[in-house]
N, CA, C and O atoms as a GROMACS GRO file, in nm:
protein
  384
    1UNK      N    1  11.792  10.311   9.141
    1UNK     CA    2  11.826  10.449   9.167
    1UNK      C    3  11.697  10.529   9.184
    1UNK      O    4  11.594  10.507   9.120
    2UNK      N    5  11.710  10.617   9.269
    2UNK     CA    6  11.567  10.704   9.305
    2UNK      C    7  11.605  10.832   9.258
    2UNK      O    8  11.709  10.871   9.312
    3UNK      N    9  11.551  10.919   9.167
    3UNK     CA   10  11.554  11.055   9.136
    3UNK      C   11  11.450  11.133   9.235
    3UNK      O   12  11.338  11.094   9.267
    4UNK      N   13  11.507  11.242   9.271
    4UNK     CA   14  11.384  11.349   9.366
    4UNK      C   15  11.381  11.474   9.274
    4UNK      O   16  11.464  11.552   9.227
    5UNK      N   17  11.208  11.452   9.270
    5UNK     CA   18  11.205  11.595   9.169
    5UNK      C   19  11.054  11.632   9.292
    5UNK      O   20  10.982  11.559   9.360
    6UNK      N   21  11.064  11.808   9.266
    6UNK     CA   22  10.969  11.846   9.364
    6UNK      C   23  10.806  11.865   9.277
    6UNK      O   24  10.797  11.894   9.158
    7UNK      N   25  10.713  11.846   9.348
    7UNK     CA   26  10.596  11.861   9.282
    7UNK      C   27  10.579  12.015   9.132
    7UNK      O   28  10.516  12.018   9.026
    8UNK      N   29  10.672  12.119   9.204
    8UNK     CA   30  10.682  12.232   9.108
    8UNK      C   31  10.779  12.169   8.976
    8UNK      O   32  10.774  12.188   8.855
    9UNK      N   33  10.828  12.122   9.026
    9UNK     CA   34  10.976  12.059   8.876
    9UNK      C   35  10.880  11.964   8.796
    9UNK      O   36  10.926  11.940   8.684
   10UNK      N   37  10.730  11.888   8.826
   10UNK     CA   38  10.726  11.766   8.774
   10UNK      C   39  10.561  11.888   8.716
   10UNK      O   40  10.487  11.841   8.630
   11UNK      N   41  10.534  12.003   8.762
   11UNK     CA   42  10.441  12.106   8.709
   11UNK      C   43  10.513  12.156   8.577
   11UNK      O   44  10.470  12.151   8.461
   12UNK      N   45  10.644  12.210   8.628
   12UNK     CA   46  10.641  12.288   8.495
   12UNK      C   47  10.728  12.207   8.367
   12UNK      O   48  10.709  12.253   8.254
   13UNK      N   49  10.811  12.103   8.379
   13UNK     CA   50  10.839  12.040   8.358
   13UNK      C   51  10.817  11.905   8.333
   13UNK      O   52  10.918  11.837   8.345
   14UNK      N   53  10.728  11.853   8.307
   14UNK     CA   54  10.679  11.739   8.330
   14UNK      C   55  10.751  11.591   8.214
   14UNK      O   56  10.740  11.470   8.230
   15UNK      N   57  10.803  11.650   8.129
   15UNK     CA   58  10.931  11.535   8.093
   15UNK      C   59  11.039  11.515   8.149
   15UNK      O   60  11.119  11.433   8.104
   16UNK      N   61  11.058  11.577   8.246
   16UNK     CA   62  11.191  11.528   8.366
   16UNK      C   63  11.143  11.356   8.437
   16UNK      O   64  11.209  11.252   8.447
   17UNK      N   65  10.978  11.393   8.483
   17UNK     CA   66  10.930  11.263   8.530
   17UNK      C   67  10.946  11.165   8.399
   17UNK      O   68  11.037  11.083   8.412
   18UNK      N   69  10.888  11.161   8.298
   18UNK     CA   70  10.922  11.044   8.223
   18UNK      C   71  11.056  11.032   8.164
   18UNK      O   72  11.081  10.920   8.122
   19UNK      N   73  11.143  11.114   8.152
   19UNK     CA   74  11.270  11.074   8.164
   19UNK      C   75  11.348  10.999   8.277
   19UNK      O   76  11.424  10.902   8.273
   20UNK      N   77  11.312  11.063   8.360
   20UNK     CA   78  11.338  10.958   8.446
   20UNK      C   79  11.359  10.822   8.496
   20UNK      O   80  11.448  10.751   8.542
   21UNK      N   81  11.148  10.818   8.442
   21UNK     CA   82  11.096  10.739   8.447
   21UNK      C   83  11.150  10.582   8.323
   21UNK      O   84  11.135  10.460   8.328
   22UNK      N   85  11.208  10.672   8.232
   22UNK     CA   86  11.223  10.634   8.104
   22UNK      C   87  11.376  10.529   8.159
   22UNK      O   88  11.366  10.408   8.179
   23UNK      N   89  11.459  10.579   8.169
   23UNK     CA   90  11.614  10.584   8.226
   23UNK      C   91  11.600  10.433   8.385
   23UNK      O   92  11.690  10.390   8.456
   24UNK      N   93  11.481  10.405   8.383
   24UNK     CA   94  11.506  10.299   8.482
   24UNK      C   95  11.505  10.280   8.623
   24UNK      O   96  11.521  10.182   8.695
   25UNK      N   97  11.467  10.476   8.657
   25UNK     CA   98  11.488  10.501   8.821
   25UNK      C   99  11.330  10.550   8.862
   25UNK      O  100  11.230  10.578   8.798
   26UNK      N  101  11.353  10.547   8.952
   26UNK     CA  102  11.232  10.550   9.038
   26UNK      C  103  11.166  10.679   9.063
   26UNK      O  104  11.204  10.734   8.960
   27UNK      N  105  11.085  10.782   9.132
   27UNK     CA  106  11.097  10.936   9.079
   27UNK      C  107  11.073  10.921   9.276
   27UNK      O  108  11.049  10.808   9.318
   28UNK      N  109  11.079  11.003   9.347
   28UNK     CA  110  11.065  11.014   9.512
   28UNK      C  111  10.993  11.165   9.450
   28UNK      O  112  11.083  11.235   9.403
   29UNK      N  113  10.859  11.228   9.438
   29UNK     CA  114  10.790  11.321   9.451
   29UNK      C  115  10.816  11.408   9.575
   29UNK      O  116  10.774  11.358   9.679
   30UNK      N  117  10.869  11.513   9.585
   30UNK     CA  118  10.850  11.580   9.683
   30UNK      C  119  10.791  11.697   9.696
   30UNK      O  120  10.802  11.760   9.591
   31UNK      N  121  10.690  11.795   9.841
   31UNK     CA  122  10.679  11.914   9.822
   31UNK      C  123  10.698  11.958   9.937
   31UNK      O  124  10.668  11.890  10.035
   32UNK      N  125  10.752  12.080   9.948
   32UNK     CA  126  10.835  12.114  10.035
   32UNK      C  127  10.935  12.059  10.109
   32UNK      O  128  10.950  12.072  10.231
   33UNK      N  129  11.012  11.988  10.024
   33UNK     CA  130  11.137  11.912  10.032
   33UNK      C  131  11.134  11.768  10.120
   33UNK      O  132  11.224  11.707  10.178
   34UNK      N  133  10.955  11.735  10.100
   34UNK     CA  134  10.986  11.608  10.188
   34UNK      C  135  10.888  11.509  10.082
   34UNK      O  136  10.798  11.539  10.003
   35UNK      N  137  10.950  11.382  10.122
   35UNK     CA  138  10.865  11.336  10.024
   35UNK      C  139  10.762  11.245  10.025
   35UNK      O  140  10.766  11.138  10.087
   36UNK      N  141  10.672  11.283   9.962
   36UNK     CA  142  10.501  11.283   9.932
   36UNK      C  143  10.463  11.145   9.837
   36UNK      O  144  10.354  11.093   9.856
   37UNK      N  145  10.536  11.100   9.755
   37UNK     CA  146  10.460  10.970   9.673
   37UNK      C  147  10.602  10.908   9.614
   37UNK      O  148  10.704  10.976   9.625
   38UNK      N  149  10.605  10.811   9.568
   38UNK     CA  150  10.682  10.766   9.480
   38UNK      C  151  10.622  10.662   9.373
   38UNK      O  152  10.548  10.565   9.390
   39UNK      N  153  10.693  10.728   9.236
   39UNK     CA  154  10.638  10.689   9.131
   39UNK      C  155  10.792  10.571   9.035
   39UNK      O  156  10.915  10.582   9.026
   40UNK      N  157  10.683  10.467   8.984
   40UNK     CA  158  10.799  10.362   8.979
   40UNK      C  159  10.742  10.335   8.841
   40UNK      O  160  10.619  10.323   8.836
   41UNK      N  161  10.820  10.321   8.712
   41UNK     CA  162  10.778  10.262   8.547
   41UNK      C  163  10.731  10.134   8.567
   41UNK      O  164  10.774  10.041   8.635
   42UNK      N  165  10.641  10.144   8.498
   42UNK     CA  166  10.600   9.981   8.455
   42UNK      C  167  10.589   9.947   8.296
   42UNK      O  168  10.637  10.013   8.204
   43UNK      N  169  10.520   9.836   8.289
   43UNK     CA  170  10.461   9.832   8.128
   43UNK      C  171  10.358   9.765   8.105
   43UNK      O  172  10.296   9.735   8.208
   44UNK      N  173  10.310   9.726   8.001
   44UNK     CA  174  10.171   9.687   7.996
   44UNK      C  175  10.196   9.518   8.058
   44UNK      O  176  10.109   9.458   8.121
   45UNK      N  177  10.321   9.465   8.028
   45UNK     CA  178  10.377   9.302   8.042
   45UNK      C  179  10.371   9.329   8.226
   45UNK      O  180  10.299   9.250   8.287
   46UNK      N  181  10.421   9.403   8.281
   46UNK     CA  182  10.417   9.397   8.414
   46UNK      C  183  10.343   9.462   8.531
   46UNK      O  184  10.356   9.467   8.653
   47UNK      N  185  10.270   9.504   8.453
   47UNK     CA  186  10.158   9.656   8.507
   47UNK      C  187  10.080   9.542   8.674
   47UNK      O  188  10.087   9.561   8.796
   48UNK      N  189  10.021   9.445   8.598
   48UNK     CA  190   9.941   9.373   8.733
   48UNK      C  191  10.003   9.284   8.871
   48UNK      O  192   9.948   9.255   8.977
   49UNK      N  193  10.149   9.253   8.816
   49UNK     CA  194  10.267   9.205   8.878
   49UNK      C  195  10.298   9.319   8.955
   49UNK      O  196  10.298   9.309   9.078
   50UNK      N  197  10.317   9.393   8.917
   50UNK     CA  198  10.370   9.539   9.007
   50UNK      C  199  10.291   9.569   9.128
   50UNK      O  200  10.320   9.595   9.245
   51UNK      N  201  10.150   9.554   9.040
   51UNK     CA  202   9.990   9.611   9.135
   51UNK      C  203   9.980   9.515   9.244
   51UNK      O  204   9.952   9.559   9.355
   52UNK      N  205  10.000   9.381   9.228
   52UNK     CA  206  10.029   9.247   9.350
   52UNK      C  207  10.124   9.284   9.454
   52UNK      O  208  10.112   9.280   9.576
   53UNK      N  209  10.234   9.327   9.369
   53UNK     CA  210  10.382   9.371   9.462
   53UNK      C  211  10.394   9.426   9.568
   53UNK      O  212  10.454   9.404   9.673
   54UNK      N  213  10.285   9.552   9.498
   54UNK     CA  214  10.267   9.658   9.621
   54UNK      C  215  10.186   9.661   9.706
   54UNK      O  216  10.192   9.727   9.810
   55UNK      N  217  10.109   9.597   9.673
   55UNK     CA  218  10.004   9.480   9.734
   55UNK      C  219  10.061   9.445   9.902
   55UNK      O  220  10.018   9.479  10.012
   56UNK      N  221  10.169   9.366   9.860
   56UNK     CA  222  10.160   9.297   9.953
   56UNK      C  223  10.311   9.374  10.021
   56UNK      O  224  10.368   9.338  10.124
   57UNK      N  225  10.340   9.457   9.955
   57UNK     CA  226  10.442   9.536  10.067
   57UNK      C  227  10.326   9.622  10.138
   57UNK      O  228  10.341   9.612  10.260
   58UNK      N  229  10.242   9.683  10.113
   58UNK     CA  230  10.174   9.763  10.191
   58UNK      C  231  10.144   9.647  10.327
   58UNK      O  232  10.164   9.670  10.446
   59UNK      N  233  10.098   9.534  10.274
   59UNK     CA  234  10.071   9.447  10.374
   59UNK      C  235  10.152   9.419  10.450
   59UNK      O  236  10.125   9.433  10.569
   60UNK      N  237  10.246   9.382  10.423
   60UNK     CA  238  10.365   9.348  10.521
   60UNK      C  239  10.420   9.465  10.625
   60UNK      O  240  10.463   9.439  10.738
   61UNK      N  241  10.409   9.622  10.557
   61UNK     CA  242  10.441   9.718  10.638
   61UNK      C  243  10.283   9.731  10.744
   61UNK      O  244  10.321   9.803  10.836
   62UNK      N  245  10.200   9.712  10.759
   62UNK     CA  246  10.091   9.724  10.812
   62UNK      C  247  10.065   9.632  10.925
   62UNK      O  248  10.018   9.663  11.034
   63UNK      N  249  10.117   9.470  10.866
   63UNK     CA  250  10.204   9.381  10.979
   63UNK      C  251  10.264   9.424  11.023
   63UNK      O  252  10.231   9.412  11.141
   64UNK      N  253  10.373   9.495  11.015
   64UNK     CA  254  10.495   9.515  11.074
   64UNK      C  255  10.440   9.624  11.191
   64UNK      O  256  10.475   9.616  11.309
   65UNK      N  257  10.368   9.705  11.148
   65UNK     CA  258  10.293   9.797  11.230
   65UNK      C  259  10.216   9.746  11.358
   65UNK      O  260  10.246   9.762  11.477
   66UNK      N  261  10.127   9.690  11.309
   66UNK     CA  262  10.054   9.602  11.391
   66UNK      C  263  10.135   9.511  11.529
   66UNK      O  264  10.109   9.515  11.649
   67UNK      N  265  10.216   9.450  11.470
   67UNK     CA  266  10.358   9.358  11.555
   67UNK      C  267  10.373   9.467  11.643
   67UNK      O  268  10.324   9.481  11.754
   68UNK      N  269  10.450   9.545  11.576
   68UNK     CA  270  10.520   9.649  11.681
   68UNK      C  271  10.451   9.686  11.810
   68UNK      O  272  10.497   9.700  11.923
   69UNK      N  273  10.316   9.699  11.759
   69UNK     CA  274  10.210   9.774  11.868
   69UNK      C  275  10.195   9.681  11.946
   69UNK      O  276  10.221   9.700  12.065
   70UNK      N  277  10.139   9.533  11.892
   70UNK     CA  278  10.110   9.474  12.035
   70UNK      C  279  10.200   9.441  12.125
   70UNK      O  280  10.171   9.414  12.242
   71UNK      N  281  10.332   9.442  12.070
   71UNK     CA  282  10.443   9.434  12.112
   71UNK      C  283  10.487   9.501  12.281
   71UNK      O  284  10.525   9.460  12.390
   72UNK      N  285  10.446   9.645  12.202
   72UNK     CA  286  10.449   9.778  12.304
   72UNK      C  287  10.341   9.705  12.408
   72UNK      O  288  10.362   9.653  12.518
   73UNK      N  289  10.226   9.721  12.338
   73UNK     CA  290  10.134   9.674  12.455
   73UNK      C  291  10.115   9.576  12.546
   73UNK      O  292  10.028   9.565  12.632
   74UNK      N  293  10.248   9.476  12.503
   74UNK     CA  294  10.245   9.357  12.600
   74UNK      C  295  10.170   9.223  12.524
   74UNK      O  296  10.231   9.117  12.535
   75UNK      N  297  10.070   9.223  12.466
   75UNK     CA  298  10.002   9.097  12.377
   75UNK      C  299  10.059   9.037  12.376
   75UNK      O  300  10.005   8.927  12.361
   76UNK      N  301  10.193   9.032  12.386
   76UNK     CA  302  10.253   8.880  12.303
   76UNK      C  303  10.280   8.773  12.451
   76UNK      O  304  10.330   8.661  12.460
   77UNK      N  305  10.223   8.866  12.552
   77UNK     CA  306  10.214   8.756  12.716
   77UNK      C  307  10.101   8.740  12.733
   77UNK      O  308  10.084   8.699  12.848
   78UNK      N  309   9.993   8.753  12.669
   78UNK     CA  310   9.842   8.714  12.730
   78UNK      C  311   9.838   8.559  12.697
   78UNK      O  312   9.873   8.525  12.584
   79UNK      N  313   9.798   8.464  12.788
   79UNK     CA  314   9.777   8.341  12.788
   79UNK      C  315   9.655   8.320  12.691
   79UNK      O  316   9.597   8.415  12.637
   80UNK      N  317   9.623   8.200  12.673
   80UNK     CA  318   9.540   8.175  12.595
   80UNK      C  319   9.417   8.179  12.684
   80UNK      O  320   9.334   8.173  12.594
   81UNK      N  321   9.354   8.183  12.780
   81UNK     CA  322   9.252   8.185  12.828
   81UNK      C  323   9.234   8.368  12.840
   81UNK      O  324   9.122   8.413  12.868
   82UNK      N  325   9.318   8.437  12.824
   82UNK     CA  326   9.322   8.570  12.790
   82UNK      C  327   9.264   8.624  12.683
   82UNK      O  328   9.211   8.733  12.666
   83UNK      N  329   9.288   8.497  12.588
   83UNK     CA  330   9.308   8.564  12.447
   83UNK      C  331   9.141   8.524  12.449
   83UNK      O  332   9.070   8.606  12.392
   84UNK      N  333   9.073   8.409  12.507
   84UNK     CA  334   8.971   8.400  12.480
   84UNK      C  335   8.881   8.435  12.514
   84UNK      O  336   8.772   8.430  12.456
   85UNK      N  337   8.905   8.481  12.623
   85UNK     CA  338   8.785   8.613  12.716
   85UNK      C  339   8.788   8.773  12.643
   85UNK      O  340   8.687   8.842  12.628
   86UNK      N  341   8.889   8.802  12.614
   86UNK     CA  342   8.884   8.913  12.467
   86UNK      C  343   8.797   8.821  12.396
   86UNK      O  344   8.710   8.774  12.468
   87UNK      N  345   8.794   8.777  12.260
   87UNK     CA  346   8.747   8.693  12.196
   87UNK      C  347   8.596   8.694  12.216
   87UNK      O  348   8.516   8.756  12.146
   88UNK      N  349   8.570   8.622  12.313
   88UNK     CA  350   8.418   8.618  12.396
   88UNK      C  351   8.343   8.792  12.431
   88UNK      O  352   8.238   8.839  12.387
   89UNK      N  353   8.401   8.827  12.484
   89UNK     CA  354   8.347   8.978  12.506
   89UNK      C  355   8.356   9.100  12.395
   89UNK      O  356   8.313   9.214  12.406
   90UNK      N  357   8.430   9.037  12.278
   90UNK     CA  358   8.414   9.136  12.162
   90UNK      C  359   8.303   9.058  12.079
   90UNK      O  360   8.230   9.136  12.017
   91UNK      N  361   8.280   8.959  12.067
   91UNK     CA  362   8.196   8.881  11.986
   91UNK      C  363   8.077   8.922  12.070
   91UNK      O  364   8.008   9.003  12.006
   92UNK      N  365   8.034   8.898  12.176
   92UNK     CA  366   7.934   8.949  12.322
   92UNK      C  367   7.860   9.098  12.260
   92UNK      O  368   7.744   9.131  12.234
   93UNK      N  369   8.015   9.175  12.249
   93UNK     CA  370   7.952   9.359  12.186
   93UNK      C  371   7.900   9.336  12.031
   93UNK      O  372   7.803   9.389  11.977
   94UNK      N  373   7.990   9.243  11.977
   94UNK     CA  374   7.909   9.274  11.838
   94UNK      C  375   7.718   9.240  11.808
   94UNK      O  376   7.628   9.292  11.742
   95UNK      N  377   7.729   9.156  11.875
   95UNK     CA  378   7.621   9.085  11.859
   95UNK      C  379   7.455   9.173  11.902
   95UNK      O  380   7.340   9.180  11.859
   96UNK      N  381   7.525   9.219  11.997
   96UNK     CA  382   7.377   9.374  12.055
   96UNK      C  383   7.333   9.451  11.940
   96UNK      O  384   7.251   9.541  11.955
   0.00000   0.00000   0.00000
């Protein structure tokens, strides 16, 4: 379950977030009614498990990003003698 509390509710109020937090749900931060961070409980037993987790969802959304684009751009038809003349001429610039 995701609770939305706005950056002012978690200012003046700030045991709404660990109640929340407390209760098992997730908090969706918002300001000006859109939302800005989300904050998720942990504990000391799962604190670095969590830190991996998100880890690798950031990664996977960043893939997913990435996919999409070359997608748009066509990449996924460049032949391999394509791929290696890119390859060759970026390695070519680095090297100057």
């Amino acid at each position: 379950m995701v609770k939305f509390l706005s950056s002012r509710d978690v200012r003046n109020t700030p045991g709404a977030l660990w109640e929340a937090l407390e209760s098992g749900a997730s908090v969706a931060l918002t300001a000006n009614g859109k939302p800005k961070a989300l904050v998720i409980g942990v504990g000391e037993d799962d604190f670095e498990e969590t830190l991996r987790d998100l880890g690798r969802i950031r990664f996977m959304r960043t893939f997913r990003t990435l996919q999409a684009e070359s997608l748009s751009k066509g990449l996924d038809r460049l032949t391999e003698e394509e791929i290696e003349e890119i390859i060759r001429k970026t390695r070519a610039e680095r090297s100057r």
